[in-house]
N, C-alpha and C positions, 0 to 999 in steps of 0.2 A: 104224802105229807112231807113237806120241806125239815130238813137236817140241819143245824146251826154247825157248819163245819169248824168254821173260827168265828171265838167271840170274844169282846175288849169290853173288861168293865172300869170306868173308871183309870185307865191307863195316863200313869205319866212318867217321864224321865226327862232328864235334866244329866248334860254332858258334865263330865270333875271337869271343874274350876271353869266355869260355863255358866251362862242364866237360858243360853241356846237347849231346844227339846219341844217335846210337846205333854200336853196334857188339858185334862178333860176330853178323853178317847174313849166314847161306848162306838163299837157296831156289830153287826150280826152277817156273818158270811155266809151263803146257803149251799148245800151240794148241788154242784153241777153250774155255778153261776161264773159268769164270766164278770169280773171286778175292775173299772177301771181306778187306780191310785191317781191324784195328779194333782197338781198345785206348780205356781211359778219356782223358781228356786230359792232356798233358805223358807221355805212354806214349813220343811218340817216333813217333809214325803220322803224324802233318805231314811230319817230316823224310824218312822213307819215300818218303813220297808225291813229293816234293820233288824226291829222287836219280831216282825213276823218269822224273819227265815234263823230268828236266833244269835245272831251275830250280836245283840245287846238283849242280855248284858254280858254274854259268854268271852266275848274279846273287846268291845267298846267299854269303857270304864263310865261310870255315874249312877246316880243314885233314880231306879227305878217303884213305882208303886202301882198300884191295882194288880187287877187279873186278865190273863191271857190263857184262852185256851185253843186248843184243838181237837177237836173228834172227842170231847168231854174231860178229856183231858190237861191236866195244869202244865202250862209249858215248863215253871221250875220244877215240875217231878222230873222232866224228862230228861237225858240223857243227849248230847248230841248226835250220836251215829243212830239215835231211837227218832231222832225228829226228823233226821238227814230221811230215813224208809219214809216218814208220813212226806217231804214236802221237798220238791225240785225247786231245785235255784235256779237261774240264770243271771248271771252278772252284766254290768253295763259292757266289760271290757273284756272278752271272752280269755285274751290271753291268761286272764288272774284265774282262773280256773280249771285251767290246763293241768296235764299230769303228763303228758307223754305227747311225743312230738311226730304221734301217727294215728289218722282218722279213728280206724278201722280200733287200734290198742285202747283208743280215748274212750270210745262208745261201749267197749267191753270190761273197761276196769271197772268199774262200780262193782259188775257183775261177780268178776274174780272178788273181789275182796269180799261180798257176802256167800262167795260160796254155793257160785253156780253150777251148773255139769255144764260140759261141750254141748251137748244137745241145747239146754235152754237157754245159751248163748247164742246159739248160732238161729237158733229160730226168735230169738229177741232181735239180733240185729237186723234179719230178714224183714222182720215186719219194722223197724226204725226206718232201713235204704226205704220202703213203698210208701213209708209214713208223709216224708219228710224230703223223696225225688235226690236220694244222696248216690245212686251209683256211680256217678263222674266222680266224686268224692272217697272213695275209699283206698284204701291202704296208702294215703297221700301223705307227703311233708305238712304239719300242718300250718306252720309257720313260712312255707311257699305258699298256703290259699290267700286270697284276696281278705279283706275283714270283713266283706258279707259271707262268703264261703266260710268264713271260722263262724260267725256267729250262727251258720244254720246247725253246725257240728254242736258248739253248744248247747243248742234250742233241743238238739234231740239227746244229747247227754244227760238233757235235765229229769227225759221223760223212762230214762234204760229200766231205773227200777218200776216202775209202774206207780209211781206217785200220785197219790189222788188230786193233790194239789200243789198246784203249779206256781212259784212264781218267778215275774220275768221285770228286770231294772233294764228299761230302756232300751228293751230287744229291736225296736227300728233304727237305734242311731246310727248302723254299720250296713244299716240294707237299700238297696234299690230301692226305685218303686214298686216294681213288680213282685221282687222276695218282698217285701212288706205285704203285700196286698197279699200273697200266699200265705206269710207267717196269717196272717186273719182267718184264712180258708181253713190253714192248722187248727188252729184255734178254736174257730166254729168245729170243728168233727171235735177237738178233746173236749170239749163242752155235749156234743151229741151223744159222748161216750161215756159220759159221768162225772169228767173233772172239774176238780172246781179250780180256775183260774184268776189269777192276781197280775194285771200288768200295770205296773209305774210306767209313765211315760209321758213326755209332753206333747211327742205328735201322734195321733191317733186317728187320723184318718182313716186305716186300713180296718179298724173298730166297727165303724159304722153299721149298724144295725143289729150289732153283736152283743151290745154292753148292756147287762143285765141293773148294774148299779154304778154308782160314781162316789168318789172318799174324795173330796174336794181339802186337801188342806190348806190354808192358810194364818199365818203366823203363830202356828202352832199349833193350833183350833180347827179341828174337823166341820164337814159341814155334810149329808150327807144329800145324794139325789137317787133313790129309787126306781130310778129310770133313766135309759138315755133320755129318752123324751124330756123329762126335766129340766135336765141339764143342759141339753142347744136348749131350755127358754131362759136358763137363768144368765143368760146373758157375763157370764166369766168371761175375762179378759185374754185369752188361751189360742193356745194354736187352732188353726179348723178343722170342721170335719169336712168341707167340699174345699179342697183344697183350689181347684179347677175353678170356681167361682166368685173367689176372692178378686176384690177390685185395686189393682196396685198402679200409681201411674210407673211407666216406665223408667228405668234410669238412664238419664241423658249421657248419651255417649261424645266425650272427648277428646279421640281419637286422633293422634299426632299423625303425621306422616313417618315418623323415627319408626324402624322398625328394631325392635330391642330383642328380637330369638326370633329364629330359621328352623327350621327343620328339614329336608328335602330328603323325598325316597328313603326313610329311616326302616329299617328291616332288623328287628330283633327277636331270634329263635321264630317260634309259631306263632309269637305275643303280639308284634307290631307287624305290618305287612305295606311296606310301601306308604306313608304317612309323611305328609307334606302341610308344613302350617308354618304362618306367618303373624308375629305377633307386635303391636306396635303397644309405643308408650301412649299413656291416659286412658284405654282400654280396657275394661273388663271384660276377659274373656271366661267364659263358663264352660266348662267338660262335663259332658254325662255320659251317662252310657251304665249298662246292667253290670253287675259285680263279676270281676274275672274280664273285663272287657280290654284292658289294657292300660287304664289311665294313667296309674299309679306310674307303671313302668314307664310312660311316656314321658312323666314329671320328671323321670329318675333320668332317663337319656337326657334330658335337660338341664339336669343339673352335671352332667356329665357322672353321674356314678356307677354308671355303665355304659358300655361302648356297644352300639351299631354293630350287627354285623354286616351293615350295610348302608350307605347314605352320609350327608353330612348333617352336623350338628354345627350351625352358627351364629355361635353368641359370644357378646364382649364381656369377659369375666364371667363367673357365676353367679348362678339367680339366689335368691334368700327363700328356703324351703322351710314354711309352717308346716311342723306334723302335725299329723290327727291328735296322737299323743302326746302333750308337751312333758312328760316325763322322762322321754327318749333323750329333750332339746335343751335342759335347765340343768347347769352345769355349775354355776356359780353360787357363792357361799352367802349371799343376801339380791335382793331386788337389786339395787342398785349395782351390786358389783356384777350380774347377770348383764347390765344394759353397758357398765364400761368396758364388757368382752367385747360388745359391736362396735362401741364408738367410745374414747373417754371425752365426753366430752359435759361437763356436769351442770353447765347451762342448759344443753337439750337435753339433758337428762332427766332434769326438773321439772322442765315444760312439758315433755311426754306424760310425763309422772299426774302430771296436776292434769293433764287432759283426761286422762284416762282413769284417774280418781284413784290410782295408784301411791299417790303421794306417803301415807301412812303406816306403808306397808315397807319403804324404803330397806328399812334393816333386819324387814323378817327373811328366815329363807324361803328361796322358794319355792321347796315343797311343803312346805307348812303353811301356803296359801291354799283357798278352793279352787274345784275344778276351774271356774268363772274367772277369777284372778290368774290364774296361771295363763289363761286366753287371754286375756288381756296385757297379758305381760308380754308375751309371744308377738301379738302386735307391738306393742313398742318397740322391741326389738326391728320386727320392721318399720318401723317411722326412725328407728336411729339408721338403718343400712344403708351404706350407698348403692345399692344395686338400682342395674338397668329392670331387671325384674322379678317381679316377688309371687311365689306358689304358692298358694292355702289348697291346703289335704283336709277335704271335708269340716272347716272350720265350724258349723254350727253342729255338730255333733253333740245332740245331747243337751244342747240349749230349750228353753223357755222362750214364749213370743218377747218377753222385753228384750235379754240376753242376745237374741237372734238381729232383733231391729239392732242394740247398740253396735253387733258386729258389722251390719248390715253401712251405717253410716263410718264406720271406720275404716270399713274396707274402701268405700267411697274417695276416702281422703285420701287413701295412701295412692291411688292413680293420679294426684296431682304430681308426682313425682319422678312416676315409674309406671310398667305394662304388668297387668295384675292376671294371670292364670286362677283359676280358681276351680279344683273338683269337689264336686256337691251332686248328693241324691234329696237336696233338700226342697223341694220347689220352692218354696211360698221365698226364702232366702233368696233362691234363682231369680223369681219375679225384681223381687227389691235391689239387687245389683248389676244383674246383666246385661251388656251392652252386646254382646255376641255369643252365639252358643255354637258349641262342637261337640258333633254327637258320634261316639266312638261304640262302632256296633264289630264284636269280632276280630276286633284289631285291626279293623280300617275308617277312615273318617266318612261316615256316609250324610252326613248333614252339616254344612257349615252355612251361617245368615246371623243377620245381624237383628237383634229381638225387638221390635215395634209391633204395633197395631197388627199391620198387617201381616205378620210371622207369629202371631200370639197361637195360632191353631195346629201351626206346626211343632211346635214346642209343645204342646197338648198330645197331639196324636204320638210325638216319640214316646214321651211315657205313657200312653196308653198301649201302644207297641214293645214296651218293656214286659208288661201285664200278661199280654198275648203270648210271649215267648217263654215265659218261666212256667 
């Protein structure tokens, strides 16, 4: 007989000094089911997420109504560190959930704090490394791993205490193909094993075959599908699940003869190994390759923020670097005064603004924009640089198929200017901008071509060879 693990009656909230929330929230979560959450962005699937793991209305401020329970349970009886034992988190951004700045301490603190022995720590962790394939990963810097290596650290911090249910905010936006398609294998066994599982996210590919139900929200309003099967017929507007099959024409490549970054014989520690690339202006160039594989670092010799220990790096001036995280890169006390750090110049400041639908936001700051605004701010910044070339570090991270297509055409534009680097694990994104792929296996470039018709299969088979290798 089926359990109603978590149930929503009547559930609503509404953000202070907000009309933003959702409400009219009944569903019924069963043991052992695997849940996908998902809606476009501002749907209201944050706030979801939010009431489930506690977060609202414990530290989100507004005004909430109905019932929320767990394991029969009223979630306002409960206590935080009482809800924290019933239900593992995972966050979108693994860093915010950090405690200690080593694998091996991360996976074990939970444990210390409730007051484990040595023995059921050490036979906890034992069974986490076989869980989860973490031996390359232990007693590591964690903040030296790559962001798919932090977030598999994550994924199994969430599971230390033995939490029946799981849930996980946008656990693929930092992973490969292949760790995605694992995190699903994970998945399917905590599901064989009992758990009942919660993932928000917008790409879900790695899901496929697995999803017991679907929490469709939109504009606040849940909707619900009792089946994957439902849900590919209800025809939503959403990322795919056969990613491989989607029909995209190619992006036209315009290709200068300028070449704006060299790279030649580039040899750093065990990271890079002899790496030679040539990159021209109008070009979209695409990087993949499995997590840990070098890219990031590769962008960094480029930007010159580390030096070679071998090879040259040559380029005229420095490239303009998007990070993953724009919270690293937003330094300035309103929108506008963010865009005249790059350029003052408040003609094109205006035009970017009104392009990018930015205009309104002008004198908010800009951390008090959303994820989605802050991206797009980030682009502006690049449409104001004068750079020969400009890097995106996994830019659709965490986007919605609209969010993705608008990055998708803006990335476009900015090659009218300049030579466009760009690292992504995102395909469907890959498909819609890339003009050239390089594919970094190990810290050498084993695949470089230029994506058409007839390269579409080799681009398939690398990340199916991503798959094979994890």
């Amino acid at each position: 007989m089926e359990t109603n693990v978590i149930k929503a009656d009547d559930l609503y909230f509404c953000y202070e000094e907000s009309n933003e929330g959702i409400n009219d929230i009944n569903f019924t979560i069963d043991e052992g089911e695997i849940v996908l959450l998902t809606g476009n962005s501002g749907s209201g699937k944050s706030t979801l997420l939010k009431c489930l793991n506690g977060l609202i209305p414990s530290v989100t401020e507004g005004e909430m109504k109905g019932l929320l329970s767990i394991e029969g349970e009223n979630y306002g009886d409960l206590k935080m560190h009482q809800l924290n034992q019933l239900i593992g988190s995972v966050f979108q951004n693994p860093r915010s959930q950090f405690f200690t700045d080593n694998t091996t301490a991360e996976l074990v603190f939970p444990m210390e704090n409730y007051g484990y022995s040595i023995e059921e720590m050490n036979h906890r962790l034992e069974s986490l490394k076989r869980a989860f394939g973490l031996d390359e990963l232990m007693d590591r810097n964690i903040f030296t791993l790559s962001s798919g290596e932090r977030q598999l650290i994550a994924l199994a911090s969430a599971v230390t205490m033995k939490q029946k249910v799981l849930l996980f905010d946008e656990p693929s936006a930092n992973l490969d193909y292949g760790n995605a398609m694992k995190l699903g294998r994970i998945l399917k066994r905590l599901k064989d094993n009992g758990y009942t599982v919660i993932v928000a996210d917008h790409r879900f590919y790695y899901l496929s075959d697995i999803i017991d139900k679907v929490l469709f929200m939109e504009n606040g309003k849940l909707q619900i599908c009792n089946s994957e099967e439902e849900f590919k017929k209800g025809n939503y507007n959403t990322r795919s699940f056969d990613i491989f099959s989607i029909d995209i024409p190619f992006s036209s490549n315009d290709a200068e003869d300028k070449t704006v970054a060299q790279l030649k014989d580039i040899h750093y520690k065990d990271i890079l190994k002899g790496i030679n690339l040539n990159l021209k202006k109008g070009e979209i160039t695409v990087l993949i390759g499995n997590n840990g594989a070098g890219k990031t670092t590769l962008a960094k010799t480029l930007c010159q923020s580390i030096k070679p220990d071998k090879g040259v790096v040559d380029i005229n001036g420095l490239p303009f670097f998007i990070m993953q995280d724009p919270d690293y890169q937003l330094f300035g006390t309103s929108v506008q005064n963010e865009l005249e750090l790059v350029k003052n110049d408040p003609k094109a400041i205006d035009e970017v603004l009104t392009y990018l639908g930015l205009s309104k936001y002008k004198y908010k700051h800009p951390f008090d924009l959303s994820g989605g605004q802050k991206q797009r701010l980030q682009i502006a910044m690049a449409m104001l640089c004068d750079r020969e070339l400009i890097i995106f570090d996994e830019p659709t991270s965490g986007l919605d198929v609209y969010s993705m297509l608008s990055v998708s055409e803006q990335v476009k534009k900015l090659r009218e200017k300049a030579g466009i680097l760009v690292i992504s694990h995102d395909y469907e994104f890959i498909r819609h901008v890339a003009n050239r792929i390089i594919y970094l296996n190990d810290g050498v470039i084993e695949k470089d071509f230029i994506l058409d018709k007839s390269t579409l299969s080799e681009l398939n088979n690398i990340f199916m060879q991503m798959q094979e290798e994890e």
